[in-house]
Each structure stands twice: as structure tokens, then as C-alpha cells.
C-alpha positions as CSV (number, residue, x, y, z in Angstrom):
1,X,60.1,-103.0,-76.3
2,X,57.1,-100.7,-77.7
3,X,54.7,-102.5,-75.3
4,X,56.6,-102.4,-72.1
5,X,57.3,-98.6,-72.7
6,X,53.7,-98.3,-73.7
7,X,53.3,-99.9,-69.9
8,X,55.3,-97.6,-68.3
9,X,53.0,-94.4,-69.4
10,X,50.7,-93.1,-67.3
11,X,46.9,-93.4,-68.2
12,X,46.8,-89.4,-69.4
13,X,49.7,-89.9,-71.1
14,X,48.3,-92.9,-72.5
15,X,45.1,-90.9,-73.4
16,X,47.1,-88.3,-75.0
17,X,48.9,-90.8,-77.8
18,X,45.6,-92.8,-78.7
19,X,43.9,-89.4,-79.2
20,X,46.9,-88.1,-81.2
21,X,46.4,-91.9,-83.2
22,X,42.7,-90.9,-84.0
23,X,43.5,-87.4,-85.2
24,X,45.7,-89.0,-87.2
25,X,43.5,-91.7,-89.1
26,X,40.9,-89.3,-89.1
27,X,43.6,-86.8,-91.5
28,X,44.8,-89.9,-93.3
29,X,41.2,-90.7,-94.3
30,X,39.9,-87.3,-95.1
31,X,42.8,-87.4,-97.8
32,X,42.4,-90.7,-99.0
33,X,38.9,-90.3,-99.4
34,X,38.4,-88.2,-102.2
35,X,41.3,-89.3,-104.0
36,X,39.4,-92.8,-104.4
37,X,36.7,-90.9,-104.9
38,X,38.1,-89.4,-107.9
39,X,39.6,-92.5,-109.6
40,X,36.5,-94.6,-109.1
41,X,34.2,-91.6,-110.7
42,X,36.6,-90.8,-113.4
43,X,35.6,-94.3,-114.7
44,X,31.4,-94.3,-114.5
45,X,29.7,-93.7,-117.1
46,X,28.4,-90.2,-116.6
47,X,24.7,-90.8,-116.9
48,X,25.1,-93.5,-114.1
49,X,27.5,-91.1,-112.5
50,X,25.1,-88.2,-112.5
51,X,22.0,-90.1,-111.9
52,X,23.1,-92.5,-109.7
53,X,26.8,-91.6,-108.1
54,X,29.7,-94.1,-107.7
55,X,28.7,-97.3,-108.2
56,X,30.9,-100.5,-108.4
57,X,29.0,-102.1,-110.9
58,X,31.2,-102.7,-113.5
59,X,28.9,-102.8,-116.3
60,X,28.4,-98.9,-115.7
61,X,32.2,-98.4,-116.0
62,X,34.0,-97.2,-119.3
63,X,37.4,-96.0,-120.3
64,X,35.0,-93.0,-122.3
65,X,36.8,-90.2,-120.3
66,X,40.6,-91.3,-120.5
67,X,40.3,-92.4,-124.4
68,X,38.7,-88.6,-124.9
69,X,41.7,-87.0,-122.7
70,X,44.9,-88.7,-124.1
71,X,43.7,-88.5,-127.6
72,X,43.2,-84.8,-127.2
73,X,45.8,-82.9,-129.0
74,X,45.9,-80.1,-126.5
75,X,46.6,-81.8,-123.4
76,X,49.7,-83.6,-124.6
77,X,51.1,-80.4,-126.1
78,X,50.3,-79.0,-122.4
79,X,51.9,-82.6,-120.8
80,X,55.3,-82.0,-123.0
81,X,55.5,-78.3,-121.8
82,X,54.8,-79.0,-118.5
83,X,57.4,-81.1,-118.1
84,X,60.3,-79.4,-120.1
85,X,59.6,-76.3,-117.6
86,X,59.3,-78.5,-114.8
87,X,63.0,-79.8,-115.8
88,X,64.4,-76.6,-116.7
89,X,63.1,-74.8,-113.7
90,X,64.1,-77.5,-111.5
91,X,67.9,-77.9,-112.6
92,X,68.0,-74.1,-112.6
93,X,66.9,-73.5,-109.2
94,X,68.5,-76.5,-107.5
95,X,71.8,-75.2,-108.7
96,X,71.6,-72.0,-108.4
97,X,70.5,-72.7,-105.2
98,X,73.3,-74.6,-104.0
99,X,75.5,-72.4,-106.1
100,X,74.6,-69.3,-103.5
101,X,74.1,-71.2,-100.6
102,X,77.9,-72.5,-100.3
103,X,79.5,-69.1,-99.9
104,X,76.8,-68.0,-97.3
105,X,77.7,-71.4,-95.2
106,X,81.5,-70.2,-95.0
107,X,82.1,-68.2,-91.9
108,X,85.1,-66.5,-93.9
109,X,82.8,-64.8,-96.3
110,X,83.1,-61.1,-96.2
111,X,79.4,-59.9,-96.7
112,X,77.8,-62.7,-95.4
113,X,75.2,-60.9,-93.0
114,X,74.7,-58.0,-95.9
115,X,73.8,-60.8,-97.9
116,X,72.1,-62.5,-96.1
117,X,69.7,-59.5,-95.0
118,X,69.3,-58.8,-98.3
119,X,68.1,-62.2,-98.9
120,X,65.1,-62.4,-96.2
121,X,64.3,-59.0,-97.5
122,X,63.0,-60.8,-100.7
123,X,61.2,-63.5,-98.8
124,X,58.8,-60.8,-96.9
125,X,58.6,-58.0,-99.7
126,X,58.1,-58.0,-104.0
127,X,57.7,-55.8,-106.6
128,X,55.1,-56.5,-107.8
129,X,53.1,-57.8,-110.8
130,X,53.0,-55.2,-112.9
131,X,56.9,-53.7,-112.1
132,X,57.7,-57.7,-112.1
133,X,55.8,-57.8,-115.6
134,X,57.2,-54.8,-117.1
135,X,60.8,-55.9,-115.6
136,X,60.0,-59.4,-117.9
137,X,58.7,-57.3,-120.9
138,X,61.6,-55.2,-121.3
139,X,64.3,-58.2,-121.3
140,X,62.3,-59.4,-124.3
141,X,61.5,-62.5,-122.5
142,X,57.4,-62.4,-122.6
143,X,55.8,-65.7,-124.5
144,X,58.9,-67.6,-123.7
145,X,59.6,-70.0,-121.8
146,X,62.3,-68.1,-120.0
147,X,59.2,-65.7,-118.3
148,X,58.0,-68.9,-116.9
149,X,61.4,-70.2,-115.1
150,X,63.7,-67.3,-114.2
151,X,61.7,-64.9,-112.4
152,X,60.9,-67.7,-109.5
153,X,64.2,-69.8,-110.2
154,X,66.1,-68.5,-106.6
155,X,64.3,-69.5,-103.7
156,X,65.7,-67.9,-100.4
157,X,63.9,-70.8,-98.3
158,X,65.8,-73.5,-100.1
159,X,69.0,-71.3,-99.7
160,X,68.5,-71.6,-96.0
161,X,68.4,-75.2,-96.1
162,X,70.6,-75.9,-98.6
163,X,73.0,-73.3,-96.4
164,X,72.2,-75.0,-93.2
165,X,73.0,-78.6,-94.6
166,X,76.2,-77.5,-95.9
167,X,77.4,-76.2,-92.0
168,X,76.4,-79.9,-90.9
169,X,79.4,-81.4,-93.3
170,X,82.1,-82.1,-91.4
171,X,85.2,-79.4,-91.8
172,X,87.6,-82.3,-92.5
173,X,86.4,-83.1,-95.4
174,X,87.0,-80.1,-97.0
175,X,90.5,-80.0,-95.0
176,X,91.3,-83.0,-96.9
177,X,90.3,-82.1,-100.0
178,X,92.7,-78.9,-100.1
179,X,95.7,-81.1,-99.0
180,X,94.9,-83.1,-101.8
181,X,95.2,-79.9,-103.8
182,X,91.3,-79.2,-105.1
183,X,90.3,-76.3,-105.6
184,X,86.8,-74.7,-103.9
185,X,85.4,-75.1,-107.5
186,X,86.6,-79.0,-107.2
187,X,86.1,-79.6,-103.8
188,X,82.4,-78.0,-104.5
189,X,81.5,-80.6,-107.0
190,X,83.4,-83.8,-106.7
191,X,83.2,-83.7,-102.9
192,X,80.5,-81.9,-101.3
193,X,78.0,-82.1,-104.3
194,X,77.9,-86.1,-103.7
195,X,77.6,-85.5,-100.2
196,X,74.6,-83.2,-100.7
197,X,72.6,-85.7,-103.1
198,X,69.5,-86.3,-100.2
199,X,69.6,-82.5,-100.0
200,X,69.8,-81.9,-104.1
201,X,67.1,-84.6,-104.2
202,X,64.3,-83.1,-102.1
203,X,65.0,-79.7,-103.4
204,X,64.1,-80.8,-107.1
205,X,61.5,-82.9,-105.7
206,X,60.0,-79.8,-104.2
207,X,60.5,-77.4,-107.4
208,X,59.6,-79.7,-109.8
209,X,56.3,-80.3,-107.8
210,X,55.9,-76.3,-107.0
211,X,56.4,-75.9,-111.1
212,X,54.1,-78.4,-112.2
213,X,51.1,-77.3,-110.1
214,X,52.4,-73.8,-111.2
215,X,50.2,-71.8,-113.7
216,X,49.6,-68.4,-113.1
217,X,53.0,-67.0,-114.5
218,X,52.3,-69.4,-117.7
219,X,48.8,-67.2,-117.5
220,X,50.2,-64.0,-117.5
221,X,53.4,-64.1,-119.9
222,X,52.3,-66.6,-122.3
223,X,50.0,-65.9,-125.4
224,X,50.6,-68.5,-127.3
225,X,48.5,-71.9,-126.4
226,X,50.9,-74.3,-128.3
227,X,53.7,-72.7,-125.6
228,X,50.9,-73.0,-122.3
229,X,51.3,-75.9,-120.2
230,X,49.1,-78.3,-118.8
231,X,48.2,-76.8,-115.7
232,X,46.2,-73.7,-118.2
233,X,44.3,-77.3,-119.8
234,X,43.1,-77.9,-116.9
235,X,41.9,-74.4,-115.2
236,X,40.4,-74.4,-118.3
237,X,38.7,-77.6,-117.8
238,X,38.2,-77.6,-113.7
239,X,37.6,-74.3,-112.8
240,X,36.4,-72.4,-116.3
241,X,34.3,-75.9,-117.1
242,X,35.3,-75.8,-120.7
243,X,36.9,-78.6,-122.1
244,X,38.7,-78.8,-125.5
245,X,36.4,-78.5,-128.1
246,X,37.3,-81.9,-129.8
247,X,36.6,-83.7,-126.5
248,X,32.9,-83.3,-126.3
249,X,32.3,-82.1,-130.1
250,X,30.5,-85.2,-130.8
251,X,28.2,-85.1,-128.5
252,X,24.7,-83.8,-129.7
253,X,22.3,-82.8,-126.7
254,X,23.5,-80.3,-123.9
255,X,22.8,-82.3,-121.2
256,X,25.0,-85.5,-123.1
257,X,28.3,-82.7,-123.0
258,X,27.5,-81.5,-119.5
259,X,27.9,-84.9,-118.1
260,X,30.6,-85.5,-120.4
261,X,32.8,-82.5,-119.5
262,X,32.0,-83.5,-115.6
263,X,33.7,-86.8,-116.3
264,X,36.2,-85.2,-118.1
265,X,37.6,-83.7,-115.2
266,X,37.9,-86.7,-113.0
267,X,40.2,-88.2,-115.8
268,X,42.2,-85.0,-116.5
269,X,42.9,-84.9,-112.7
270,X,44.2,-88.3,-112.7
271,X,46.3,-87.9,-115.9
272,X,48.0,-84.5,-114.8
273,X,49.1,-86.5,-110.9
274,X,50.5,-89.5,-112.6
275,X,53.8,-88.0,-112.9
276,X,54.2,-86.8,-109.1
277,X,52.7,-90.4,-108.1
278,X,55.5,-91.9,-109.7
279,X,58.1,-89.4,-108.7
280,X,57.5,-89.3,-104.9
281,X,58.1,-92.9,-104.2
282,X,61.6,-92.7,-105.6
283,X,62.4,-89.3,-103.8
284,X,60.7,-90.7,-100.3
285,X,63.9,-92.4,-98.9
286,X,65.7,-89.0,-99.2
287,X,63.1,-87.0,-97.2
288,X,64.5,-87.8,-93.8
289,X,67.9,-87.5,-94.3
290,X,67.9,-84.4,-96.6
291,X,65.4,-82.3,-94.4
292,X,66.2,-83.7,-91.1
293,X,70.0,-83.0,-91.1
294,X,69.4,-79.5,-93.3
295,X,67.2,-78.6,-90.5
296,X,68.9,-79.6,-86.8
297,X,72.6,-79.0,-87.9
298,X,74.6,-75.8,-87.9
């Protein structure tokens, strides 16, 4: 069927998709790329590493850099935070989120369009860091983990989608659900909220995922390193180049720790992904249903 509609284009046409094809490979491969890149290097030894690059002889490889990063005290104090704000922030905003988003979706709403001005108001202009800093300050909620997840937990953008899904459920449903006698707070969560699960899915895929990779906030309101998560561990290590003490303290000569520490980074970049690697292929069959419909209906 794909061949003899393949046929039927004509040859600029034809042209057109094959270049399109190479543009494509050439993206898909200047992504792969460096990510093998990456996993390969993190385990070289880093003389060989320095002195000779990648190499796949496997005599030169060693586990050196991962044994130093998961028995570091600081980085799994950093992993545990990471993820308790990732999970807080993500239930948070996802239902708050859909919490707003039904009463904007319901023609009947008095206030909708004041609302909903109001709304893309906040997406083009802020207040600030230092009004948003003093604003944090005052509610007493600076070195907790509360100035990490409330300030960004609405998202207007995920309102709009959320909103837009939510006009692309058919009206009978909910027709049926009041003749049953459920109330809007029952017909929101027994009836529309299962109805909504590719659309609930994606949206904590896409906070949990903006929250991980999140760390200025954590920079700003928290002094405390035990409360910093692991995103601070590795600016630290990436862009500052300094590791945790304890990971290269051993390490006698200057050159010895500089190779060390360049190591060290490969492997902390491997160990901080491995939680979105193993998310996204569980959240992938809910992409094109949850963005697709939240996008063409309404």
C-alpha cells in the first residue's frame, strides 16, 4: 500500500520526502551520538581516556567512576530529594492543573474570559526574582521544600491543554452522569478523571521531567546542602568542576584528580538520567492520545 502510493508521487514530491528522511537521520544521529559517547567514556579508565580517547578495549575499562559516585554520600542525599520534589511538585501541579482547567472548559462559567486573560497575563509577564524572593521570604517558606514546589506548581500552558482536552469529552457523558445523580465534584473524579488518564499521564511526565532537570530555585531558596537536590551535585560537578571531596580525596597527584573528576562527570550524567530513561518508555503510549486529542479538539 506504502509502495504503490510512494508510486503515485511525483519525482519532486518524491525528492522532497527522501530529503525530509535524511534530515531526519542526520537529527536522530547527532542525538544518539553523544549519548554513546558518554556511556562508553564514563567507563575508560581516565588516563586511557585522556591520553588516548574512547577505546573499546576492554582491558582499559573500569567501573572506577560509578563505584566513586553511588558510594558518595552526597549524591544519594541529592537522588532522595530530587525525587521527593519531583513527586510532590508533580501531583501538585497536575491537580491543580486539572482542578482549574475544568471550570474554564464549561461555557456556563461566569468569568471565564476574565480569567482566562488573567491567566495568559502570567505566561508573558512575572514579578520578578527579587519581589518573587521576598514574596517566598515573607511566607516563611525559604530553605523548605515548599520554596522549591509552589511558586512554579500552576502552569497556564498545561491549563490550556488540560482545558482543551476536557471540551473534546463528549457532553453525554456528563449528561449521564447527572441523571444518575453525581454531583460536578463526583462526576469530576469518578467520570472524567478516568477519562483524562493519557492527559494526567503526559502532564506529570512533563513536570516531573521539568522538576528534575530543575535547579535554580533549589539554588536560590535553599541553604541547607542536606535539603539541595541532585541537580545542585551535579552543577557542582559539570559546570563548577568540583566534585565531592570524598570522591577524588584519595587521589595524590593533581593531574591523577583532574582526570578523575573528568570521569566523574560522564558517570554522574548517566546516574542522574536513569530515572527519566525508565520513566519515558512507560509514559510513551500515552503521548499520542493525551497531546493529540488535547490539541485538535474543542
Amino acid at each position: 500500500m506504502e509502495k504503490n502510493h510512494l508510486i503515485k508521487l511525483s519525482v519532486r514530491d518524491r525528492a522532497i520526502i527522501r530529503i525530509g528522511y535524511i534530515l531526519l537521520s542526520a537529527f536522530v544521529i547527532s542525538i544518539i551520538v553523544p549519548v554513546l559517547y558518554i556511556i562508553v567514556a564514563s567507563f575508560i579508565d581516565p588516563v586511557t581516556l585522556q591520553n588516548k580517547g574512547v577505546t573499546f578495549d576492554f582491558d582499559k575499562w573500569t567501573l572506577t567512576a560509578y563505584e566513586r559516585v553511588l558510594s558518595n554520600k552526597a549524591i544519594w542525599t541529592g537522588f532522595g530529594n530530587a525525587i521527593l520534589y519531583s513527586v510532590v511538585y508533580t501531583a501538585l501541579s497536575v491537580f491543580i492543573t486539572l482542578l482549574v482547567a475544568f471550570p474554564m472548559s464549561r461555557p456556563d462559567f461566569k468569568g471565564r474570559k476574565f480569567f482566562n486573560i488573567l491567566f495568559v497575563i502570567t505566561m508573558f509577564f512575572g514579578g520578578g526574582l527579587i519581589p518573587t524572593y521576598l514574596l517566598v521570604s515573607n511566607l516563611g517558606m525559604v530553605n523548605t521544600i515548599w520554596a522549591v514546589v509552589l511558586p512554579g506548581a500552576f502552569s497556564v500552558w498545561n491549563m490550556i491543554i488540560a482545558r482543551t482536552y476536557y471540551k473534546g469529552v463528549p457532553k453525554e457523558l456528563q449528561e449521564a452522569a447527572f441523571v444518575d445523580g453525581a454531583s460536578e465534584v463526583t462526576y469530576f473524579f469518578k467520570v472524567l478523571m478516568p477519562v483524562c488518564a493519557p492527559l494526567i499521564m503526559v502532564l506529570s511526565l512533563w513536570q516531573f521531567v521539568g522538576m528534575w532537570n530543575s535547579y535554580f530555585d533549589a539554588m536560590i531558596y535553599l541553604n541547607d546542602s542536606a535539603k539541595q537536590p541532585l541537580q545542585l551535585v551535579l552543577r557542582s560537578i559539570l559546570i563548577q568542576n568540583q566534585p565531592e571531596s570524598g570522591m577524588i580525596s584519595d587521589m595524590q597527584s593533581t593531574a591523577a584528580r583532574a582526570q578523575l573528576a573528568e570521569l566523574l562527570k560522564y558517570a554522574t550524567i548517566i546516574v542522574s538520567s536513569f530515572p527519566l530513561l525508565v520513566m519515558y518508555p512507560f509514559f510513551q503510549k500515552y503521548f499520542n492520545k493525551g497531546i493529540l486529542i488535547g490539541s485538535i479538539k474543542g
